[in-house]
C-alpha positions as CSV (number, residue, x, y, z in Angstrom):
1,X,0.0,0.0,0.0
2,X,1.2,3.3,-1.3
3,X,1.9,6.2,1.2
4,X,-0.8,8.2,-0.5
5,X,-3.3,5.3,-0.5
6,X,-2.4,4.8,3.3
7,X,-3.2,8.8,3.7
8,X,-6.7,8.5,1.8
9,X,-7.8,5.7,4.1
10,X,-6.9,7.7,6.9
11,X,-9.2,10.5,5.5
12,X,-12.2,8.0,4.6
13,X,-12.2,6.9,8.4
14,X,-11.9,10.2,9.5
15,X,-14.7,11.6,7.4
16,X,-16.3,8.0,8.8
17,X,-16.3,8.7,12.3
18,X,-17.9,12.2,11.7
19,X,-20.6,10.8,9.6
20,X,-21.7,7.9,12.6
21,X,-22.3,11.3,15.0
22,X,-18.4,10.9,16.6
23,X,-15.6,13.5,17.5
24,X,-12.8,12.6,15.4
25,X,-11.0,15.3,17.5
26,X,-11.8,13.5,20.6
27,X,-8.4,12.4,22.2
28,X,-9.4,8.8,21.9
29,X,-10.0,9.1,18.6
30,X,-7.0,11.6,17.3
31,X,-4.7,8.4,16.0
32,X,-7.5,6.1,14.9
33,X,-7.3,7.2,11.6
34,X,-3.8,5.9,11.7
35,X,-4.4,3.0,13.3
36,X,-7.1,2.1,10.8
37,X,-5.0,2.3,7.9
38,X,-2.7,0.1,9.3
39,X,-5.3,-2.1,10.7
40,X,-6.5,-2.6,6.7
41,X,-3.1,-2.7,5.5
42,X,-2.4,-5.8,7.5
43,X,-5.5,-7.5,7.2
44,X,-5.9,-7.0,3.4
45,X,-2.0,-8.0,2.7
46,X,-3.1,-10.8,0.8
47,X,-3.9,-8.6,-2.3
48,X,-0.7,-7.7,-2.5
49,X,1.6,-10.5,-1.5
50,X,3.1,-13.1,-4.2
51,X,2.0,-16.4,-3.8
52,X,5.6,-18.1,-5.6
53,X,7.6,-15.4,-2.8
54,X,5.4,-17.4,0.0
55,X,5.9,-21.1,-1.6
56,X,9.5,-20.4,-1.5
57,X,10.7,-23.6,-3.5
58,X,8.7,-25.9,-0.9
59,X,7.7,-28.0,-2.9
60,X,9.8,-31.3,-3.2
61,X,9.7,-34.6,-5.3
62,X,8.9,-37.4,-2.1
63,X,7.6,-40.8,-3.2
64,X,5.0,-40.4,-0.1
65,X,1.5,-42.4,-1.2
66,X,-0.4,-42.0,1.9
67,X,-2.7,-38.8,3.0
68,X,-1.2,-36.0,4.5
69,X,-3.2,-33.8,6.6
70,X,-2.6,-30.6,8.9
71,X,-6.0,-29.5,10.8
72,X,-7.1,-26.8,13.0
73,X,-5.4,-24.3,11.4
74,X,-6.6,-20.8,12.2
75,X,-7.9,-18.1,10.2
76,X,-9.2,-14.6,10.2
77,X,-11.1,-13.0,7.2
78,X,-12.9,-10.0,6.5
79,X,-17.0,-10.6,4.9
80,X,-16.9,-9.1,2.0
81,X,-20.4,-8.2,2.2
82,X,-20.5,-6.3,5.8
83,X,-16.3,-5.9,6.2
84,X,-16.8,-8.1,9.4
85,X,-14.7,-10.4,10.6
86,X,-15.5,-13.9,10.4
87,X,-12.6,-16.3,11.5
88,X,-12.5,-20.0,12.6
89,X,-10.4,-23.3,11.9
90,X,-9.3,-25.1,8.5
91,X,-8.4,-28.7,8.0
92,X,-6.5,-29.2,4.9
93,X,-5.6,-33.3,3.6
94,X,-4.0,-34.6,0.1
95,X,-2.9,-37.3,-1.4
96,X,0.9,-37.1,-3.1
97,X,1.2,-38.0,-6.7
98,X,5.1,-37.7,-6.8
99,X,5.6,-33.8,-4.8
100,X,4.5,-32.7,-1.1
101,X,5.0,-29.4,-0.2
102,X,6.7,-28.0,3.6
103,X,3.7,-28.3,6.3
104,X,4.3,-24.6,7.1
105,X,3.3,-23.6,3.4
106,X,-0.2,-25.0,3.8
107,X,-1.3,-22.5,7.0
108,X,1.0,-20.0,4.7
109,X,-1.4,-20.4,2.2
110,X,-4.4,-20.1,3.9
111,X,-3.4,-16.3,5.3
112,X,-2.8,-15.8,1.3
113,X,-6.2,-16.1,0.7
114,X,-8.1,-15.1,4.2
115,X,-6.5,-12.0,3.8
116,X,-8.6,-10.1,1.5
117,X,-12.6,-9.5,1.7
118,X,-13.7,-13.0,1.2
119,X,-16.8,-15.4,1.5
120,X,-16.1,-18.8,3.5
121,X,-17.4,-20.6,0.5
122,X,-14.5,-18.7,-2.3
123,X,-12.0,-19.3,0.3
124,X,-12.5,-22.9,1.0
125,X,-12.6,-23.5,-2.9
126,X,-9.3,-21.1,-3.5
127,X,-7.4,-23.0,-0.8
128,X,-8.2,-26.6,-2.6
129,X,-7.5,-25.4,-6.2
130,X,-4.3,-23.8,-5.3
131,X,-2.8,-27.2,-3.2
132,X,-4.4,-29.1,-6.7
133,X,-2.4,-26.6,-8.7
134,X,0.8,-26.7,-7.1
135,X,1.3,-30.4,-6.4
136,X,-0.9,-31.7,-8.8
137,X,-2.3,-34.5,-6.0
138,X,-4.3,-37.4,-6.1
139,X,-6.5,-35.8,-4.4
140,X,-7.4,-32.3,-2.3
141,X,-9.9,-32.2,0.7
142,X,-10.7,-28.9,2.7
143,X,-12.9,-28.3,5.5
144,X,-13.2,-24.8,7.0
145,X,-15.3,-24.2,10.2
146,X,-16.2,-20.5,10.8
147,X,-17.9,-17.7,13.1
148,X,-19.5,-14.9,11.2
149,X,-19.8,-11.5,13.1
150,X,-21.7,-10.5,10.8
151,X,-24.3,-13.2,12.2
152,X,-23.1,-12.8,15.3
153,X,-23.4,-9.4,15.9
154,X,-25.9,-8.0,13.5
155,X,-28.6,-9.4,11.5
156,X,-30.1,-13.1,13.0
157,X,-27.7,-12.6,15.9
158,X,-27.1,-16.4,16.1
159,X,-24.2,-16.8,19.0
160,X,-23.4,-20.5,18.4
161,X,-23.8,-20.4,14.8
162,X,-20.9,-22.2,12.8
163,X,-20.5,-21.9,8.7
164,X,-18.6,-25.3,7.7
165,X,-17.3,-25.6,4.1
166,X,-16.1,-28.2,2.3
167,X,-14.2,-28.7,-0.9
168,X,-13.1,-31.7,-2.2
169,X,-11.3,-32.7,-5.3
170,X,-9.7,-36.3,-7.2
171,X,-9.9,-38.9,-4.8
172,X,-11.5,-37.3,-1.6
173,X,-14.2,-36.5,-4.7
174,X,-14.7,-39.7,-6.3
175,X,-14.1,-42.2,-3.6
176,X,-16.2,-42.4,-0.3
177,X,-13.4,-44.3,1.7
178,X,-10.9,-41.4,0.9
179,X,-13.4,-38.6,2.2
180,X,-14.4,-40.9,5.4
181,X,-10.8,-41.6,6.2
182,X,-10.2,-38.1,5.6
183,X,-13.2,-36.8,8.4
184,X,-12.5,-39.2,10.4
185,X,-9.0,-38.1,10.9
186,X,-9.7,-34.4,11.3
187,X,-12.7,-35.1,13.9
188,X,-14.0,-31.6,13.9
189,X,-14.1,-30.1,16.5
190,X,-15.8,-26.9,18.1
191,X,-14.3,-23.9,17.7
């Protein structure tokens, strides 16, 4: 983010904070403006970060057959519909055809994505296609588990409300003992 576009979203929450009846002047709320640019500068980074530059050459030839999963991985998203937060926990699984990629890429790749204004459903679906893309596996399965604000807070104002997504591709797709052995492993659990 550009110095100047840093400065403009500085005057948008200032000009903000005037317009829902509050003191912008008011010394608790002198640096917000500052704060909030940051604040959207960091949560937004995903627009501007380069997925190759986050892979980092992780990926590696490995002869490994059997399914390789990392669960409860957290994540933090903006709704692109309200700009609430929704976050929660993802369980990612695939099956190797000939390349695995460094377990601290997958979580790495997640952020990639969470970090924009997103819908759980894009998310979950942009996550699978990118592991399916870069390794090419015998299959993809992820499983995303989230709390909306914006149905927390607002709207239906649902506290115990959970979204879960799913997106499953190759074997966790075609063959029932794949996708069983897959949610049996991960066991969701509450979040």
């Amino acid at each position: 983010m550009s110095d100047k576009e840093k400065k403009r979203l500085e005057e948008l929450t200032e000009e903000l904070l005037g317009l829902i009846g509050e003191d912008s002047t008011r010394q608790g709320l002198i640096k917000t403006p500052k704060r909030v640019a940051e604040s959207w500068k960091f949560l937004c980074q995903g627009y501007h970060q380069n997925l190759n530059e986050i892979i980092n050459e992780a990926v590696f030839d490995e002869f490994a057959q059997d399914m390789i999963i990392v669960k409860d991985i957290e994540f933090y998203s903006l709704c692109e519909h309200h700009l609430i937060p929704f976050y929660g926990k993802a369980h990612v699984g695939y099956i190797p055809n000939g390349k695995i990629i460094g377990l601290s890429k997958i979580p790495r790749i997640i952020d990639f994505y969470s970090r924009r204004l997103q819908i759980q459903e894009r998310l979950t679906n942009q996550i699978a296609t990118c592991i399916q893309d870069l390794l090419n596996p015998k299959g993809v399965a992820v499983i995303m588990e989230g709390r909306h604000f914006c149905m927390l807070m607002r709207g239906v104002q649902k506290q115990n409300s959970i979204a879960s997504t799913s997106s499953m591709l190759g074997a966790f797709k075609d063959k029932s003992t794949t996708r069983n052995e897959f949610l049996k492993l991960v066991e969701i659990n509450k979040i």
